[in-house]
N, C-alpha and C positions, 0 to 999 in steps of 0.2 A: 635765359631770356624769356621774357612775358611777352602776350597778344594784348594789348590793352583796346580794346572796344572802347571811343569815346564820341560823345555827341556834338558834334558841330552846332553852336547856339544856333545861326540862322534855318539850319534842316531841321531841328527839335520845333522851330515855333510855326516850320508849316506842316507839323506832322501831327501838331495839336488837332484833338483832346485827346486821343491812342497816347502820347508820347508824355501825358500826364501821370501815367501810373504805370511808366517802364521804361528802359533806355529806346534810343532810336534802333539800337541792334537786334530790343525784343518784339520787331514786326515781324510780323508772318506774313511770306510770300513764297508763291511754292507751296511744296510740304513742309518743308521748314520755315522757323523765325533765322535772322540771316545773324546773331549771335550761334545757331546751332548748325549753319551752313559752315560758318567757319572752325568749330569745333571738331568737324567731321575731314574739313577740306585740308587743314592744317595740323601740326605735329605739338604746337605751342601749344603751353597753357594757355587761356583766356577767362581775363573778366572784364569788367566795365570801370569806365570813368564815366559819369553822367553826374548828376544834379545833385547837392548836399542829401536831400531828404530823399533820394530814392537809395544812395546809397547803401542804406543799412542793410536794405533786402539784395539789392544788385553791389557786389561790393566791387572793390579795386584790387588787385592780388598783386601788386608790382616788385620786382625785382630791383638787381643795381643797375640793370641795361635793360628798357622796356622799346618795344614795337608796339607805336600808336598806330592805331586802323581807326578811319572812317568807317562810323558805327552804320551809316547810310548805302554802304558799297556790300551788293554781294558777288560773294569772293566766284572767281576761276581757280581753274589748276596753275595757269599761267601765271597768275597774281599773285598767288600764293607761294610761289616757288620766289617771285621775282621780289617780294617782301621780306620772307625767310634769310636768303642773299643778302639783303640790302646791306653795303655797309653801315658802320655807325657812325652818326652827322649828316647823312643823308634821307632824300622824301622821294616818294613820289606823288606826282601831282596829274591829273587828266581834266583836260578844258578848265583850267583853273583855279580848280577843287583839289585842294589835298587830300591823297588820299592812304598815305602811310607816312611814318618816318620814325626812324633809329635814334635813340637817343641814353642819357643814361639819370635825365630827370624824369621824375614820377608823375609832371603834368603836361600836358600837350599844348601850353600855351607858348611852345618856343619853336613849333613845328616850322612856321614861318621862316627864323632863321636859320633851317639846315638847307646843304647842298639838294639845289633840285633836278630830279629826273623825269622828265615827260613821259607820260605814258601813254601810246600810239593803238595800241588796240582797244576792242570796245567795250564800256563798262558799263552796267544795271546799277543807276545810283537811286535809291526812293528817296529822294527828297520835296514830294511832295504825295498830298492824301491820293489822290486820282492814279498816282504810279506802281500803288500798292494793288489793285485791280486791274492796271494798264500791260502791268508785267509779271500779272501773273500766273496766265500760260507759259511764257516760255523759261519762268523759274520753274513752275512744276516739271516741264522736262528736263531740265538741267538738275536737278535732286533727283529727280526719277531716275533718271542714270547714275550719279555718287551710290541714292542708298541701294539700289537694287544690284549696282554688277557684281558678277561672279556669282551672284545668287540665285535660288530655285523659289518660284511663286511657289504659295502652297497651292492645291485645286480644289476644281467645283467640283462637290457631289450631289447638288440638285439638277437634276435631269431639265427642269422647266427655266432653269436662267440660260439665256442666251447671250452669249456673247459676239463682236464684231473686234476682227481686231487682236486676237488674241495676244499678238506676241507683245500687248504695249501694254498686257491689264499683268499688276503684280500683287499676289495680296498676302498679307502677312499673316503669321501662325494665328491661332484661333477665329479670323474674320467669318464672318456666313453672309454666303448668300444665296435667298433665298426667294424664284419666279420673279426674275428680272430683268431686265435689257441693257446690256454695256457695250455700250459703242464709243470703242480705243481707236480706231480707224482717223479720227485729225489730230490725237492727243492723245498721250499714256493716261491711265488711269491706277493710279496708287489706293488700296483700301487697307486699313491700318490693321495694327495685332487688338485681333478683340471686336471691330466692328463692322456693323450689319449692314446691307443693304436688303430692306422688308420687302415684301411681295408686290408686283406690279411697279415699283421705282424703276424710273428711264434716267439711265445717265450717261450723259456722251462728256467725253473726253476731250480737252486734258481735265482732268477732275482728283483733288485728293483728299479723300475720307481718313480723318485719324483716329488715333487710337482709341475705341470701347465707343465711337462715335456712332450715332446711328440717319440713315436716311428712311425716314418715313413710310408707310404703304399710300401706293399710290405719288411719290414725288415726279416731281422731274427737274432733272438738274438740267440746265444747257449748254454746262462748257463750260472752262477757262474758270473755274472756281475751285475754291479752298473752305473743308470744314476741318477747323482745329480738333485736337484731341477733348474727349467728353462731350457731344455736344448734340445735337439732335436736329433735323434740320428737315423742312416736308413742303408742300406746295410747291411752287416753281421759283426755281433761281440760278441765276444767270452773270456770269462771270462778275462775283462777291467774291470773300474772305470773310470767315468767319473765324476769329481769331482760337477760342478756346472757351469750354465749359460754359457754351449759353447755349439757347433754345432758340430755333424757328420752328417747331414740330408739326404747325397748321397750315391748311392752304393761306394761300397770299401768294404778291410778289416779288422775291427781291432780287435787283438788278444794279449793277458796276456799284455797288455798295461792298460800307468795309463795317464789320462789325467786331469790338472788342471781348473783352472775357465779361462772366457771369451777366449777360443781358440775357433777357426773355422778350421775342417780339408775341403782344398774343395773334391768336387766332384770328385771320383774312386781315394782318398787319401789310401793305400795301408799298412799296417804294414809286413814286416817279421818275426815271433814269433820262425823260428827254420834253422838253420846252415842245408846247404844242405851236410854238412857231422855226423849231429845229435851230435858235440861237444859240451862240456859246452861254453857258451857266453862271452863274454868279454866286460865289459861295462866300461864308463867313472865313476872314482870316485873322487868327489870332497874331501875325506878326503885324499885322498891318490895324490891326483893330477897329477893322470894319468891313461891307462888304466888298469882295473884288471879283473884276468880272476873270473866267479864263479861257483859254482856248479849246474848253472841251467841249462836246456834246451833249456825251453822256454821262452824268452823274448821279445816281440814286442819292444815299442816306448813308455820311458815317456816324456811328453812335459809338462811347466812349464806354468804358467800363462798367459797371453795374446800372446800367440803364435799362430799364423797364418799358414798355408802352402794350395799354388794352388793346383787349380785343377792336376789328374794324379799324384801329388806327390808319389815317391816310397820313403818306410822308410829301411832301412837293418835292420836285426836284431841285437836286442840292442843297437837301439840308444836313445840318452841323447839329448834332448833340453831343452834351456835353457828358460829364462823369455822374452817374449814380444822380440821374432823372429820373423823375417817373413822371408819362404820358400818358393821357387819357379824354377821352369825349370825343364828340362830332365834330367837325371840320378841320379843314387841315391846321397843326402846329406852325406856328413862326419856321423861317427855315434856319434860325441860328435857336438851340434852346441853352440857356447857359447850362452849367453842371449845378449839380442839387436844384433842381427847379423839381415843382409839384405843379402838373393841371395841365392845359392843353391851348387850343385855339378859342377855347371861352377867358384864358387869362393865366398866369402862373403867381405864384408864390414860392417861399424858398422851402426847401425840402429840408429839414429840424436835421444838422448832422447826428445827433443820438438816435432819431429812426432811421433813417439814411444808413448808419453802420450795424444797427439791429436786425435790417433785413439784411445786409451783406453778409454778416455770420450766417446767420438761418440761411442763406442759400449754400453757403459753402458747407456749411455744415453737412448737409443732406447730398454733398459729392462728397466726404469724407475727407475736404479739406479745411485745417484750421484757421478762423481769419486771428492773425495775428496782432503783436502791438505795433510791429512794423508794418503793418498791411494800414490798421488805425492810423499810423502817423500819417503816411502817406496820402489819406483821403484829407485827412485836416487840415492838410497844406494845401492841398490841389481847394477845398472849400475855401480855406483863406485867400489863395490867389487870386479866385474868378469873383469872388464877393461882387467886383466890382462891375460885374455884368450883370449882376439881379439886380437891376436901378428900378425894378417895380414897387411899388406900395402894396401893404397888405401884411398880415401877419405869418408865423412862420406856422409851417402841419405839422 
């Protein structure tokens, strides 16, 4: 029996632009993306069902009897066990949302008509951008217990890093750290195999640093954030998600923002996380295709995959970029920027996808990973889809 990870179309189109270049199960919240929550939590194989063109890279591995999971839901022990059980011809379902069922077809489009089971306790479903920041303090605790029990932190041998809290700071074989302050006392703090926290970094807890990741000299983190594995991160910031393999390395600040892989924010790059009239935020929705207002407060800046922005960049609050932008100049950006746009608050044009994927290799390149023909496919699709949101005039860079 297979784990099949598949995307809910309605959860995939409020999870855009992140959910353009990976399944909804490849979010990161927590220390984990919630495809590697369930990898860890369960005994099943898993892979994904998602979108034709992502599949090549994320594939389907199914069997003659497969367990569909909501790619949206991250897993309990409780879930997990109650899924595993399930018989076959049956779902479970919580407020609504399906969020498993047994079956012995290879697609999930029949989940609807198996036997249903209410599910009564409480579940962490991200289906939407804001819930990826919203919940992800108490996903880092909840992985901070999976990956850490039974296990021995490694320890500090720099006399000049202080810690508070100790019993809640875990860090993994080769991490350094070196004249710094960790304060674990509201929140565990996870520091990955391989990475740094530099001299003078403040970082309070729940906080979790991945692998070969580095925090800055001089940062300060404030909580309730997440930096992916390879990634670099400095200035001040404030319960984000940095998904994997990009850079904040300079002062700035960023705040309840979600950022993807291979982006670079530059140097005194800025978020606005609240309406200087403290109103709910009004953000771009790709389901809705247009803006909508929501109930939240606070929103910084999600940016999508290979997205770029210069130094000084200011973000408004609640803005939406899209995939492999590049941002740059004085004043603030639109707060929706399509994917592949060039330029800024003085105007955009479309961003040429042959530069566009020349600079994606050359960054990947220089982490020692390959960009692939699968990885190419992938951005040409996502180019082809959003076309229809560069309605400006002007020639391409």
């Amino acid at each position: 029996m297979h784990l099949i990870l598949f995307d809910d179309p309605g959860i995939r189109q409020s999870l855009l632009p992140l959910a353009f270049t990976r399944p909804v199960a490849g979010t990161r919240v927590g220390i984990l993306t919630i495809a590697e929550k369930w990898e860890q939590r369960s005994s099943l194989p898993v892979s994904y069902f998602t979108e034709d063109y992502l599949s090549q890279k994320f594939s389907f591995q199914g069997g003659d009897e497969n367990v569909f999971v909501n790619g949206a839901v991250c897993p309990t022990d409780a879930l997990v066990q109650a899924i595993e059980n399930l018989p076959a011809g049956q779902s479970i379902v919580y407020e609504g949302v399906i969020i498993a069922g047994r079956m012995k077809s290879k697609r999930p489009e029949g989940l609807k008509e198996l036997a249903a089971i209410e599910w009564h306790e409480d579940l962490t479903i991200i289906d939407a951008l804001w819930k990826i920041f919203k919940c992800n303090a108490q996903e880092i605790k909840a992985d901070f217990e999976m990956v850490t029990k039974d296990r021995q932190s490694a320890g500090i041998n720099d006399p000049h890093t202080i810690v508070y809290g100790k019993e809640n700071l875990f860090i993994e074989k080769g991490a350094s750290l070196r004249a710094c302050i960790i304060n674990a006392e509201k929140g565990p703090v996870y520091i990955g195999r391989n990475a740094r926290v530099l001299e003078g970094a403040i970082v309070s807890g729940a906080f979790a640093l991945g692998e070969s990741s580095v925090v800055s000299i001089g940062a300060k983190i404030r909580g309730d954030s997440t930096v992916g594995p390879f990634s670099k991160v400095g200035g001040e910031v404030g319960n984000s998600v940095i998904f994997g393999y990009s850079n904040k390395g300079h002062d700035g600040y960023l705040g309840n923002s979600v950022v993807g892989e291979w982006c670079n924010l530059g140097a005194d790059t800025n978020t606005s996380n609240l309406k200087n009239d403290y109103g709910p935020v009004k953000l771009w929705s790709y389901r809705d295709e247009g803006f909508k207002k929501t109930s939240e407060t606070f929103f910084g800046t999600v940016m999508g995959d290979h997205s770029k922005c210069g130094i000084n960049t200011m973000f408004n609050t609640g803005t939406i970029i899209g995939v492999s932008a590049n941002i740059f100049g004085a004043g603030f950006p639109r707060n929706f920027v399509p994917s592949f746009s060039w330029g800024g608050a003085g105007g955009l044009t479309t961003y040429q996808f042959k530069k566009a994927t020349e600079v994606a290799e050359r960054v990947m390149k220089r982490r020692g990973v390959p960009f692939t023909e699968e990885d190419r496919f992938i951005l040409l699709e996502v180019f082809d889809r959003t076309g229809k949101y560069r309605n400006w005039e002007g020639e391409e860079v």
